[in-house]
N, C-alpha and C positions, 0 to 999 in steps of 0.2 A: 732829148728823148733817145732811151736807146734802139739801135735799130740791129737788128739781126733775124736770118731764116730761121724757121720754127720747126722744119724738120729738111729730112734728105732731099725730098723733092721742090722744096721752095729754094734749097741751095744749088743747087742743080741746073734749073731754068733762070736764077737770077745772077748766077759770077759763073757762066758758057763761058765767058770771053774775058780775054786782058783787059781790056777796057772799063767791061764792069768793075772789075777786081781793085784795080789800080782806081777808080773812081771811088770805090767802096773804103778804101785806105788810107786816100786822100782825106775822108770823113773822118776818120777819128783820129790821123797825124794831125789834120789840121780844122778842128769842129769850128772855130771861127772863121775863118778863109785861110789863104795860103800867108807862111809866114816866113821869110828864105832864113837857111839854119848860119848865114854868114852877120847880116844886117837886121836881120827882122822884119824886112820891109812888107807891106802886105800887096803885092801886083807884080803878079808873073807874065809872062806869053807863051806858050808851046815851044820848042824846038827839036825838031825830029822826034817828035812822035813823043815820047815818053820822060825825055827831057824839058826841065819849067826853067826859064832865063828870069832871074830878078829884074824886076823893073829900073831899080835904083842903085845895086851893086853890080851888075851885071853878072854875076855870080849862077851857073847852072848846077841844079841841082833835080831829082828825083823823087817821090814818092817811096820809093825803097829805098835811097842812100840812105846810109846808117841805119841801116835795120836787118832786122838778120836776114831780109830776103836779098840785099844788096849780090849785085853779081848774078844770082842765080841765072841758069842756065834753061833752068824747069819753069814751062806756062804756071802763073801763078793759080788758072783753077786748078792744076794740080796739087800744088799748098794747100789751095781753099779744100780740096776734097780731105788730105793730110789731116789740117788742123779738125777738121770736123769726126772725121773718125779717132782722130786722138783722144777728142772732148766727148766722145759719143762711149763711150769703151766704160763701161762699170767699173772691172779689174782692171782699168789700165792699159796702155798698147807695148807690145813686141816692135822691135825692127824687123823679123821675120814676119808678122799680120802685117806690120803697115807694106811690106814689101810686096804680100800675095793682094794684100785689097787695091792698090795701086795700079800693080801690073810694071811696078819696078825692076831692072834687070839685076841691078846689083844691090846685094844686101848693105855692104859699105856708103851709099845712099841716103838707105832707111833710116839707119843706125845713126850716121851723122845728123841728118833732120831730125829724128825724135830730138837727141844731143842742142841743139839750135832750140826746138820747141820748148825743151825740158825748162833753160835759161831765162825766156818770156814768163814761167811762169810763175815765176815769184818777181810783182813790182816794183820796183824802186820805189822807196818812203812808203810802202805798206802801214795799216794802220799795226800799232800795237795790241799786244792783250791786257783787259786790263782786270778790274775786280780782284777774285781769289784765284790764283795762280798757282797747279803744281809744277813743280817741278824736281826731276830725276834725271839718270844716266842710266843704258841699259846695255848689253850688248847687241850688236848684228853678229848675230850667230852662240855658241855657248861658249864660257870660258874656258881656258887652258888648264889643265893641270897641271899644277905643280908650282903655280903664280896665285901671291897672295891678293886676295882683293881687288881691286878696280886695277892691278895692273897687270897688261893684255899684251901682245907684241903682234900676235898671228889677226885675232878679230878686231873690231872696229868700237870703239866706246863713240855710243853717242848720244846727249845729252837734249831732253825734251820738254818742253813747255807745256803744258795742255790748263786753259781756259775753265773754271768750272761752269757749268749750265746748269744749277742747280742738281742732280744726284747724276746728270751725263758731262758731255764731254762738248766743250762751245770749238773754238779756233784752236791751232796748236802752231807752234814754231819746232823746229828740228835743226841740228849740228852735230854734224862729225867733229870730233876734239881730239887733242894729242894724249890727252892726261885730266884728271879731274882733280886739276889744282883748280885754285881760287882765280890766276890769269886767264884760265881756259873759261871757265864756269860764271862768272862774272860782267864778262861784256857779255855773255851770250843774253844774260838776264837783261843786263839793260837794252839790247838790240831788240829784245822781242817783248820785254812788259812795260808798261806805262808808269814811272817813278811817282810810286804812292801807294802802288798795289798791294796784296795782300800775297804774298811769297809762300809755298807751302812746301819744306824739302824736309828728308830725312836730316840726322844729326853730324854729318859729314864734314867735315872744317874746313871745307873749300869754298861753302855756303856763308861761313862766318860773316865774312865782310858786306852783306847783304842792305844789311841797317846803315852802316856808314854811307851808304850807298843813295839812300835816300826809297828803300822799300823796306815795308812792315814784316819781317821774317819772323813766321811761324815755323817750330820746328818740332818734329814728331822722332822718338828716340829707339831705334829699331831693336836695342839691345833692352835684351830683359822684357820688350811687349812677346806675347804670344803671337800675336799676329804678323805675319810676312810684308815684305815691301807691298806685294801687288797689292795688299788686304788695305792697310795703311796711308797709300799712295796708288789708288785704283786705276785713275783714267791715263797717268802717264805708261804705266806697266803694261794698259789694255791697247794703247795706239801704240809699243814698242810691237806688242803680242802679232798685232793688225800685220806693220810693216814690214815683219818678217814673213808671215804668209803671203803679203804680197810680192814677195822678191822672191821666195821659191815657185808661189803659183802661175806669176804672170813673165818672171825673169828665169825661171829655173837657178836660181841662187846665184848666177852669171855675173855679178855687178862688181866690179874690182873697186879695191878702196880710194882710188884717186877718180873717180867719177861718182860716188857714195853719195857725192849732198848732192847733185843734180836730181838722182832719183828721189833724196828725200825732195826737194824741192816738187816734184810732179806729187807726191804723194801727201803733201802739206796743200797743195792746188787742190788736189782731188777731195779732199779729206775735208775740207773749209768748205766747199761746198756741194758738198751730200746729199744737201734738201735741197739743194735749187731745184722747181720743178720743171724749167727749159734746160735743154742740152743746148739748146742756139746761144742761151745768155752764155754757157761754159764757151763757145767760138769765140762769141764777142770778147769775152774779157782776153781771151789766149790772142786775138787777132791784135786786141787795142796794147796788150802788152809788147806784143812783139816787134811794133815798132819804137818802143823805150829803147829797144836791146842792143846797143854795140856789134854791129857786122861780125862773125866768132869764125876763122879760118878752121879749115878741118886739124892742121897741126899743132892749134892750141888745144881744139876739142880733146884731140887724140892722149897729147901730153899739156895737163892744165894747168897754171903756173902756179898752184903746190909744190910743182913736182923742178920748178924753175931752180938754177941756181941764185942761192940770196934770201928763197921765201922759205918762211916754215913749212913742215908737211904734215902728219897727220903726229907725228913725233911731239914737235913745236920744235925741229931741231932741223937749220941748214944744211942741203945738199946730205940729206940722209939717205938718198938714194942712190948713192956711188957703194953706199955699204950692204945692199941687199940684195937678194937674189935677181935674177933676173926674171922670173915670173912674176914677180909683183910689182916692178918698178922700172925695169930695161931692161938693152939685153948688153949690159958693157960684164963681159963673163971676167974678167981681169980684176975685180974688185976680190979686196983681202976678205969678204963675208961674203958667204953663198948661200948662208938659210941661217933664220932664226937664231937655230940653235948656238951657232959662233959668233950673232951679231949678242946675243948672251950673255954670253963669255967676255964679249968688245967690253959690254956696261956692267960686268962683274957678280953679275946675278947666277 
């Protein structure tokens, strides 16, 4: 049965104390009893206070090891208050509100926790979408002038899944992509619809391999109808339309492209579950994810292994950030490309 507060003041009087908190966590890291994350074994004993000793491996371990509150520094009802105003917010939270509702000193804090929270909120083995399925690419923000077509250097191309619910809009999936090739456009489909589905995209050839693929592709030919994408292909156009309002209204447009899918991640969270009529069940699910989540140091947050040497970036191209300015990627000012315009030039456009 799930269990969670039903509003501000049932949370309030029942996780006062670490103990609550940590007892509350325990429940849904471990809803059958304790399990140690070395051996399996099921019988712990205390040790100092907050530490569990395996019975059988003798192995100590935590309630919060490996989860993102691992380490923390901060009494966990302060999380507990965090995550509930996170999950409480219609539009969304700031690191500046989570900062002032807190009574946080430093905004670097806020920012990192939201960052930690954001992570939790898409689960591991989530289910898929399935039925009929649009799907498109859209920008975050408007295109460039002077570039043809789906290719962008400055904004962000990101490609969206959206669910039908009969004439609205069910679940959605979200990704930032380098390119709207078929490599790019292709896992994203199998990562988020259920192989059988009914695929619904424009006439784009990046979509082609769709059918081989083992899903039903529908395609709709934008050339020569009268009617525009949004018209054609409504609900993916209308949650691009959403998520850009929501990053100028609730982010003032602040969102750098190497943190871009975290935020869609909080806004694929938010967005899935619209009707829920508890904000406590929105805690629960954000509390029960969180401890899924890989302990995330502030200097991976900071710089996320996109941005690693060896991984693709939003490019699909290695260590593309020794070539870019330093406002959008570092500050190594010694690189042969210092804006756009000569990294251009670099690829002959």
């Amino acid at each position: 049965m799930e269990d969670y507060p039903r509003d501000l003041l049932e949370l309030e009087a029942r996780f006062s104390t670490e103990a609550a908190c940590r007892e509350y966590l325990a429940q849904l890291r471990w809803p059958g009893g304790f399990r140690c994350p070395g051996c399996g074994g099921g019988k712990a004993w205390p040790v100092r206070g907050v530490l569990l000793e395996c019975a059988v491996c003798g192995a100590q371990t935590s309630v919060t090891a490996g989860t993102i509150f691992q380490d923390t520094r901060t009494p966990l009802p302060v999380w507990f208050r965090a995550m509930w105003w996170v999950t409480t917010q219609k539009n969304g939270a700031s690191a500046l509100g989570l900062q002032r509702v807190l009574g946080l000193k430093s905004y670097e804090t806020a920012w990192t926790w939201l960052h930690k929270l954001r992570r939790a909120m898409i689960r591991p083995g989530r289910d898929l979408l399935d039925g009929r399925v649009e799907v498109d690419e859209g920008y975050i923000g408007s295109p460039e002038e002077g570039l043809p077509g789906r290719l962008n250097l400055e904004k962000t191309l990101v490609v969206v899944a959206a669910q039908e619910d009969g004439k609205g809009i069910g679940r959605i999936r979200m990704r930032q992509i380098p390119n709207a090739s078929a490599e790019c456009l292709i896992p994203f489909v199998r990562d988020s619809v259920v192989p059988g589905s009914i695929v619904h995209t424009d006439g784009w050839l990046g979509y082609s391999p769709l059918e081989s693929n083992g899903f039903h592709h529908e395609v709709t030919y934008l050339k020569g109808n009268r009617k525009g994408a949004s018209e054609l292909l409504p609900r993916v156009h209308l949650v691009i339309s959403h998520v850009k309002r929501w990053l100028l209204g609730t982010h003032q447009g602040a969102v750098s492209h190497k943190h871009l899918d975290y935020y869609l991640d909080e806004f694929t969270f938010r967005f899935n579950r619209r009707r829920s009529k508890s904000r406590g069940k929105l805690f629960y699910r954000l509390a029960q994810q969180a401890l899924m989540i890989d302990p995330v140091p502030f200097a991976d947050i900071l710089h996320p292994d996109v941005d690693k040497p060896g991984n693709p970036n939003r490019w699909g191209l290695p260590e593309l950030s020794r070539y870019l300015s330093s406002d959008i990627y570092g500050t190594d000012k010694s690189v042969p490309f210092q804006n756009s315009d000569s990294f251009r030039g670099f690829l002959g456009l």
